[in-house]
C-alpha positions as CSV (number, residue, x, y, z in Angstrom):
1,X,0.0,0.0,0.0
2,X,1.1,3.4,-1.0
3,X,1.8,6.2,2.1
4,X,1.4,9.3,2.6
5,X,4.5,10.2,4.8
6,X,4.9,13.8,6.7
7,X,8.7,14.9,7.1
8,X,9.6,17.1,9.8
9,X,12.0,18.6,12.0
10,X,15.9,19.0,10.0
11,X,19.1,20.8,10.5
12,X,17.3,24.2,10.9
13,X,17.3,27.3,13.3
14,X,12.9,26.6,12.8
15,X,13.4,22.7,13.4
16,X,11.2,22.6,16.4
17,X,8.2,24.6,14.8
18,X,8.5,22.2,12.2
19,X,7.4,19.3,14.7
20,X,4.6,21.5,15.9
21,X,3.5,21.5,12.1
22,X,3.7,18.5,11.4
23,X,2.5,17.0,14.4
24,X,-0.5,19.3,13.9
25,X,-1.4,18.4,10.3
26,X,-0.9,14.4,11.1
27,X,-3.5,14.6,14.0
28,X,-6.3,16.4,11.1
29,X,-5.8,13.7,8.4
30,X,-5.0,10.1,10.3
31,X,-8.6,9.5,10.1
32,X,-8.7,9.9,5.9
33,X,-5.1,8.6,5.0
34,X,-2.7,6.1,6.1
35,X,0.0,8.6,7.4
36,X,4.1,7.7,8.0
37,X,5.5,10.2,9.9
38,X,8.9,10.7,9.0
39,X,11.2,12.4,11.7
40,X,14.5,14.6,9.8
41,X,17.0,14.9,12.9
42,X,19.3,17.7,13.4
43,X,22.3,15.5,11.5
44,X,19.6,15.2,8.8
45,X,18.8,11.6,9.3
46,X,15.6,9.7,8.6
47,X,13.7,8.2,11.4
48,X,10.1,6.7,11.1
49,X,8.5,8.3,13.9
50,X,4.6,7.2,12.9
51,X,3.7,6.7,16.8
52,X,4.6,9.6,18.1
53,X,1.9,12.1,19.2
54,X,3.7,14.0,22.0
55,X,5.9,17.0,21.0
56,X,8.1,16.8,24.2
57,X,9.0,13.4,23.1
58,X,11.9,15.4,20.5
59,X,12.6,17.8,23.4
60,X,15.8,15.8,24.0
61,X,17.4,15.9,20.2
62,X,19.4,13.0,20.6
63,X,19.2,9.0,21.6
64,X,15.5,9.3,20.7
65,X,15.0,5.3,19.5
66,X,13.6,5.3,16.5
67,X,13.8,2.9,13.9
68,X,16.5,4.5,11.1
69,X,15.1,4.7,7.3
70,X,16.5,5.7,3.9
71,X,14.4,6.5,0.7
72,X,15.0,4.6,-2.3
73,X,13.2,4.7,-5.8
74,X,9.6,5.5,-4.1
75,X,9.9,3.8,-1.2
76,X,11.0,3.8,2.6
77,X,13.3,0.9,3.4
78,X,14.0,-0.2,7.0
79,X,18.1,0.5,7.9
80,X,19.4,-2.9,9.5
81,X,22.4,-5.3,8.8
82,X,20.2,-6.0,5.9
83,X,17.7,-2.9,3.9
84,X,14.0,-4.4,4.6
85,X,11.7,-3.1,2.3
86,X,9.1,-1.0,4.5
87,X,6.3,0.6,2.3
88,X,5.7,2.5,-1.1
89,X,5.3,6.6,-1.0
90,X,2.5,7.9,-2.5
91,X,4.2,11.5,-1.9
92,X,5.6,13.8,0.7
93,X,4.6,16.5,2.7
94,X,7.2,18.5,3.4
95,X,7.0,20.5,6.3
96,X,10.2,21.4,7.2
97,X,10.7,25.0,7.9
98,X,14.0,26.4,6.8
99,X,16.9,24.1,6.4
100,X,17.8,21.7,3.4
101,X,13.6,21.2,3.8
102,X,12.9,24.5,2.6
103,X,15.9,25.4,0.3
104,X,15.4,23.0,-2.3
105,X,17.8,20.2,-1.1
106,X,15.4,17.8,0.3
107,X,13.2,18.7,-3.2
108,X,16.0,17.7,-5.5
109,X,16.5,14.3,-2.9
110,X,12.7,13.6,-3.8
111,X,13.6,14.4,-7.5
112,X,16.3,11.2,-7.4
113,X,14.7,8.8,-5.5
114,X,11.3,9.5,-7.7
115,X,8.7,10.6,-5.1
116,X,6.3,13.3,-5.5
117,X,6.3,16.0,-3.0
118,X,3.7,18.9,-1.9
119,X,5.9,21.8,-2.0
120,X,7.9,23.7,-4.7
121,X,10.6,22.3,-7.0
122,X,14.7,22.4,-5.7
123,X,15.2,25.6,-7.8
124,X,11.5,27.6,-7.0
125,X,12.4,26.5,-3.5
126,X,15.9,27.9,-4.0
127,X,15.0,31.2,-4.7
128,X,12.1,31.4,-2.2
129,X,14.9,30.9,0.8
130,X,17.3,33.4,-0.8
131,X,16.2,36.6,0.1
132,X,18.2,38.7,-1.9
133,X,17.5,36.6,-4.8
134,X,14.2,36.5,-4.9
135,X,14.0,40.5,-4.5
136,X,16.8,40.6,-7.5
137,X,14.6,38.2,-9.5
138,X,10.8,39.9,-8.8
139,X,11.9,43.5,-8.9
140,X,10.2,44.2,-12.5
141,X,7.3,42.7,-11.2
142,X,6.9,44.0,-7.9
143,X,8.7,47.2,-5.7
144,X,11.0,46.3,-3.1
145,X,13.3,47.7,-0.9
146,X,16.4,49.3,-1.7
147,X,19.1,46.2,0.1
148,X,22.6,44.8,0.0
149,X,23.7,41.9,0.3
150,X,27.0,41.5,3.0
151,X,29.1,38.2,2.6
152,X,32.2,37.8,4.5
153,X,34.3,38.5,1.6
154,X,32.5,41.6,0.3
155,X,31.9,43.7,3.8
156,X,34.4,46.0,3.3
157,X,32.8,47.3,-0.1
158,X,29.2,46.9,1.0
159,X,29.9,49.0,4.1
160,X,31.3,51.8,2.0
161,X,28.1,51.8,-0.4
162,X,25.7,51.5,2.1
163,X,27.3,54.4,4.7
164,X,27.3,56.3,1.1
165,X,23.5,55.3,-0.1
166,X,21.4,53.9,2.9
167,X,19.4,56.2,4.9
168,X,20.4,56.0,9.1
169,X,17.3,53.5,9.2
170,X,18.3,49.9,8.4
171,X,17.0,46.6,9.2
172,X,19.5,43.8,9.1
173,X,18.4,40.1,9.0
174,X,20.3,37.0,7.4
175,X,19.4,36.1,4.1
176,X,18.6,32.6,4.3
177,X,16.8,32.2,7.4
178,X,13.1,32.2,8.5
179,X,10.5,33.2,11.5
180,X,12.7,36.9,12.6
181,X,15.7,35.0,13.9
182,X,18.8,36.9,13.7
183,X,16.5,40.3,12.3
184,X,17.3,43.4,14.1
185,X,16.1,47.3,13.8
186,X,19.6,49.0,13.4
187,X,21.2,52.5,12.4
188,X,24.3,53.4,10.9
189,X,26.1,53.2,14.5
190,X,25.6,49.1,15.0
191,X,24.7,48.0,12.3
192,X,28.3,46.1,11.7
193,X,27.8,44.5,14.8
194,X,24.6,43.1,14.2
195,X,26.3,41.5,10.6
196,X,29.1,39.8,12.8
197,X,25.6,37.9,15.3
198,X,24.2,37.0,11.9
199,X,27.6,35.4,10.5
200,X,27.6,33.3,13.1
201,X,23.9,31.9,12.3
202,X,24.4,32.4,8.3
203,X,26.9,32.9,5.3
204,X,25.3,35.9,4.0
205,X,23.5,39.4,5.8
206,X,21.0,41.0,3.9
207,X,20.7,45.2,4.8
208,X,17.5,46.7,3.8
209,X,16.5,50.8,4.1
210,X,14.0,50.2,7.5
211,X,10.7,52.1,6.6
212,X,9.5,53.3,9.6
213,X,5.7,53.8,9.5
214,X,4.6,50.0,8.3
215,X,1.9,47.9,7.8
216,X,2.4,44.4,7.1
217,X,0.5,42.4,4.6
218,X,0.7,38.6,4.1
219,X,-1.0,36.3,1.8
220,X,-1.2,32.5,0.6
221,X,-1.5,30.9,-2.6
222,X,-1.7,27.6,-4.4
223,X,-2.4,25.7,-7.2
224,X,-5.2,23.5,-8.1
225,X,-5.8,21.9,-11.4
226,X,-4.0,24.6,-13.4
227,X,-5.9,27.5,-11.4
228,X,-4.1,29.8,-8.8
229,X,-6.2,29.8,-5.4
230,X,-5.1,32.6,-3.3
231,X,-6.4,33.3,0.5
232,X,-7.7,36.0,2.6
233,X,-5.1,38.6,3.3
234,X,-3.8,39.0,7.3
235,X,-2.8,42.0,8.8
236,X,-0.1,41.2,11.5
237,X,0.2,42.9,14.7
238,X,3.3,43.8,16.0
239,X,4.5,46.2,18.9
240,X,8.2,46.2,17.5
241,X,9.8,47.5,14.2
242,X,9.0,43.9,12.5
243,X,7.1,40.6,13.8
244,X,9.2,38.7,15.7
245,X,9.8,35.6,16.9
246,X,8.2,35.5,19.8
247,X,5.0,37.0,18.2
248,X,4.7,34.5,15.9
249,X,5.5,31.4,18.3
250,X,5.3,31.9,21.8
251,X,1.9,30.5,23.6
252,X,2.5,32.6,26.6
253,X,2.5,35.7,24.6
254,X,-0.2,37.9,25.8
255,X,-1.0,39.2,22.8
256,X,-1.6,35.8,21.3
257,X,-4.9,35.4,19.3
258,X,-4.7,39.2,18.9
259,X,-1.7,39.9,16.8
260,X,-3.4,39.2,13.6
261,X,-6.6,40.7,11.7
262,X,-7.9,38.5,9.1
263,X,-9.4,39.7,6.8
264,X,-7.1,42.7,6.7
265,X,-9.2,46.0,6.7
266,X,-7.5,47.3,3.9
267,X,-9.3,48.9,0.2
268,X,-10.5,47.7,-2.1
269,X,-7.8,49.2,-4.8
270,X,-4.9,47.6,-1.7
271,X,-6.4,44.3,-1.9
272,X,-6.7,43.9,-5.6
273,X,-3.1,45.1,-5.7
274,X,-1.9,42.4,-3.3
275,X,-4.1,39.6,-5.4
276,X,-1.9,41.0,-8.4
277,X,1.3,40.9,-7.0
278,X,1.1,37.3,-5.1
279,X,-0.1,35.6,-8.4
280,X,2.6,37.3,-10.4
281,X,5.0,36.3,-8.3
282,X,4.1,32.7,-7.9
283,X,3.8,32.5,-11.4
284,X,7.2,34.2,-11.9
285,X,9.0,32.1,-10.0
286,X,7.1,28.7,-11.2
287,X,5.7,28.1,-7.5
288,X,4.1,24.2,-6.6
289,X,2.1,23.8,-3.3
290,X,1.2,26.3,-0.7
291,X,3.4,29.5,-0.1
292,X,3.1,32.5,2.0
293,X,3.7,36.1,0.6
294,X,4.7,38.9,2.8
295,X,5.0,42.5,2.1
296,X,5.4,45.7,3.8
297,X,3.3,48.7,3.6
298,X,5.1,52.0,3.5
299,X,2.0,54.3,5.2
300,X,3.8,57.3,4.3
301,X,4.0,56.9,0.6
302,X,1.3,54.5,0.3
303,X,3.9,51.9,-1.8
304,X,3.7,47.9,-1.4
305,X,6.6,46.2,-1.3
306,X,7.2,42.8,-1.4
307,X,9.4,41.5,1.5
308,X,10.0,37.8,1.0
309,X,8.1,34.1,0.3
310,X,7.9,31.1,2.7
311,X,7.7,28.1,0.5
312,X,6.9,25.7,3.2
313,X,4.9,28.6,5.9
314,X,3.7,27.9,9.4
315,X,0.8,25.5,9.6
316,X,0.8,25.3,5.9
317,X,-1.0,29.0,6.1
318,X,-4.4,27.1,6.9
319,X,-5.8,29.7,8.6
320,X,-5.6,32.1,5.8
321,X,-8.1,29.6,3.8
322,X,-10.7,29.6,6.9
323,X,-12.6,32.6,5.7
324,X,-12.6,31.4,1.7
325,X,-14.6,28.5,2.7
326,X,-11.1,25.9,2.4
327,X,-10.9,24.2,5.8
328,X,-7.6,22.4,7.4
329,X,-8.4,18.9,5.9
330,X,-9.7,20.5,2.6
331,X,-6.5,22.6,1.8
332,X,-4.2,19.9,2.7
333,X,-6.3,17.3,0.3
334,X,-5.8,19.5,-2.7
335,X,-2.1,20.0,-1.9
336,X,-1.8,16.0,-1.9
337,X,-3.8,16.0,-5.2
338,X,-1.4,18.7,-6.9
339,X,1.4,16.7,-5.5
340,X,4.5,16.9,-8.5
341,X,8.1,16.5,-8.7
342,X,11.2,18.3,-10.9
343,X,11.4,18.0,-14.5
344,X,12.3,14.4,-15.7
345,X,15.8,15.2,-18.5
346,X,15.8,12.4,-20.5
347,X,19.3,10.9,-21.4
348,X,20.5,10.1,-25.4
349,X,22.4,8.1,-26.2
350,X,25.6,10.3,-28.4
351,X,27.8,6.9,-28.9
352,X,30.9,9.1,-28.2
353,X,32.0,6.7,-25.2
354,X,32.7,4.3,-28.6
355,X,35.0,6.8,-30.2
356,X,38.8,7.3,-29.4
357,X,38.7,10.5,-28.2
358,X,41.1,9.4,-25.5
């Protein structure tokens, strides 16, 4: 019998809200399918994990006693002195946040070992995580923010352009990184200290001109059958300079259950702009599955910008579906359904192996 299997968790600063995803989606759909879930520890190794229910359960990290797995030509084989055949996969759902699970590496391991996946292909996925990429790739399509991007090569001659060109308000975050960590409101005065925190968490620090009366805008969109489907628009509610971590995660937060408005009270002429913009872009960048658009409203000058795409968001971004009439099990059914993989290149034959070219 073919399986759906969930894959969490992976070598990621978001690893643990990946469990809380998963975990989350598998307890809404063990009733309709016949689930594996598929644990990707922080040394990026498989674990079948199918039983597990309790979140503190991966508290520890390490020595958790699961059975080991690989994936081999669509299908999950047991690790042992011998490889025991385990069970045919129908496809994945990916919902590991950050990592090789949302940069396009566990993508292109699907692409290999021939199993379909719910998410967006190695390169689409590629280009979501890259921040400055994605800006460079989407700014005839859609404004964005005047940024640099800071490697630990290029520092010296990004500093001087951005003292030079960048306002004293700046926002520094790292490029390839998710859910606020490592993003911090800066001027001109710390900024360089805030780039040496980020090194240590990531390769590359991306500075961006901090706009300083905001709103910010996010939306979700997928495919079905050909057709874009695209969600309500949220409004989220933040006391700092960007939503941050804690905001987004933290169950004691007082705010919690507050910091979002959705539907966003926005215009008409806003939202049709938004609906433009996240279709364009998911079509741009040849999206699969569900992804999360977020952009920031300058108030002053009344411009949308887009500020970056989550290829695998938080709880799949159900909650944006609730008010268009798409429910939890609903959303996830059509991403299963719309399931694909990366482009198949077919190999001919040239005979020049048979020539004496050597």
């Amino acid at each position: 019998m073919k399986k759906i299997c969930v894959i969490f968790g992976g070598k990621s600063v978001e690893h643990d809200i990946s469990i809380i995803t998963a975990l989350q989606l598998t307890k809404n759909l063990e009733t309709k399918y016949d689930i594996e879930k598929i644990y990707l520890d922080i040394y990026n190794n498989f674990y079948l994990a199918t039983k597990i229910n309790d979140l503190s359960f991966f508290a520890k990290k390490d020595n958790l006693k699961l059975k080991p797995i690989i994936f081999y030509n669509g299908a999950i084989y047991i690790k042992n002195v011998l490889l025991k055949k385990y069970c045919d996969v129908e496809c994945v759902i990916n919902c590991c946040h950050g990592g090789i699970g949302e940069n396009g590496e566990l993508a292109a391991f699907f692409d290999i070992n021939k199993i379909k996946y719910t998410s967006a292909d190695c390169l689409a996925s590629e280009i979501g995580m890259n921040k400055y990429l994605a800006k460079t790739l989407l700014k005839d399509i859609v404004p964005t923010i005047k940024s640099e991007l800071v490697t630990k090569f290029n520092f010296s001659e990004k500093f001087e352009i951005i003292d030079k060109n960048f306002s004293s308000n700046l926002i520094v975050k790292p490029n390839s990184l998710g859910s606020s960590i490592g993003v911090k409101a800066c001027d001109k005065s710390n900024y360089k200290e805030q780039i040496e925190t980020i090194f240590e968490l990531n390769d590359n620090a991306l500075i961006e001109e901090r706009i300083v009366d905001i709103e910010e805008y996010n939306q979700a969109c997928f495919i079905d059958e050909g057709k874009l489907v695209l969600s309500a628009i949220e409004n989220p509610i933040s006391k700092n300079d960007f939503l941050t971590f804690d905001e987004k995660y933290n169950q004691q937060n007082k705010n919690k259950g507050k910091d979002r408005i959705i539907p966003a009270k926005i215009s008409n002429k806003l939202k049709k702009l938004i609906n433009d913009y996240t279709a364009k872009i998911y079509k741009h960048l040849n999206m699969n599955g569900v992804v999360r658009v977020d952009y920031i409203y300058d108030k002053a000058t009344q411009t949308l910008f887009f500020n970056e795409i989550n290829t695998i968001p938080g709880s799949m971004s159900f909650y944006l579906y609730e008010s268009e009439g798409i429910d939890y099990i609903t959303l996830i059914e059509k991403l299963i359904l719309n399931a694909g993989h990366g482009k198949d290149f077919s190999y001919i034959d040239t005979n020049i192996l048979n020539t004496k070219i050597l």
